[in-house]
C-alpha positions in Angstrom: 0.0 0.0 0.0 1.8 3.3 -1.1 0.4 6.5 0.6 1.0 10.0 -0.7 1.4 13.3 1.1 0.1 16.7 -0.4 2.5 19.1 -2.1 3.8 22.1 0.5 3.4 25.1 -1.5 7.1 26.8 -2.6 8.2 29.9 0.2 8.3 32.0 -3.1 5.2 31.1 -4.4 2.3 33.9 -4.7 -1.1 33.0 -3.9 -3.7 32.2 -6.1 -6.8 34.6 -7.1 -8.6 34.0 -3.8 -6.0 32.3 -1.6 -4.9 33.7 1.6 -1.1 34.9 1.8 -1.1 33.6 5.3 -1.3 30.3 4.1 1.7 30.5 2.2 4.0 32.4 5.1 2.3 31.3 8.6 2.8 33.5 11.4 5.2 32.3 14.7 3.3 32.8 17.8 5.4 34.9 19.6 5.7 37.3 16.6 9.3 36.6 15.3 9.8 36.4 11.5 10.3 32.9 10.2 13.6 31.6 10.0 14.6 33.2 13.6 15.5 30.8 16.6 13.4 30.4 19.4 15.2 32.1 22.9 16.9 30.2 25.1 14.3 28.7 27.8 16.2 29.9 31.2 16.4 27.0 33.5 16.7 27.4 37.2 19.1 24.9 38.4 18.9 23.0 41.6 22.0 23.6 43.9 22.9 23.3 47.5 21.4 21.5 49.8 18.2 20.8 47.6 20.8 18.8 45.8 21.6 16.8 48.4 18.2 15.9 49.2 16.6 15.0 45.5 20.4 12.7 45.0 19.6 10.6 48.3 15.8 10.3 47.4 16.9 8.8 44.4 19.5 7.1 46.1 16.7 5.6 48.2 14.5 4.8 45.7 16.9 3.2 43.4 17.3 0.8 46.5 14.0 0.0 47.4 13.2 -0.5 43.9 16.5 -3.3 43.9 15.6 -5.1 47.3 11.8 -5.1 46.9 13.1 -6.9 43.3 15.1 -9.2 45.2 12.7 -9.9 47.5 10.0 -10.7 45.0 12.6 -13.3 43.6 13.7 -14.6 46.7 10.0 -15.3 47.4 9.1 -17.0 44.1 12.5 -19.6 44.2 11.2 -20.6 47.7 7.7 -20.6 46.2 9.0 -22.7 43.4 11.3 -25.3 45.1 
């Protein structure tokens, strides 16, 4: 089964009797021209004692998650045998 996709229309193109131009160049939503980069997103980074605390929940959880595993297995060998 072959599918085909609809032709884009060319950037340079001009629109047809009718046709809206916007269709040809669409608008960004924050109001840069086309072709510009989006900004940088600023990122807050975690530092500090807050550091401390998410690495030794993880920590934690990493080894709960591995010995509630091990557990489970221990209890299905003894199950088993």
């Amino acid at each position: 089964m072959t599918t085909t996709t609809p032709l884009r229309p060319q950037a340079d193109a001009t629109p047809l009797k009718g046709e809206d131009s916007t269709l040809l160049h669409p608008e960004r939503p924050d109001g840069l021209p086309r072709g510009a980069r989006f900004p940088a997103p600023q990122v807050e980074k975690i530092r500090g004692a807050r550091l401390l605390v998410v690495w030794a929940g993880l920590a934690a959880g990493a080894w709960a998650v591995a010995v509630g595993a091990g557990y489970g297995l221990y209890v299905i060998v003894q199950s088993v045998l």
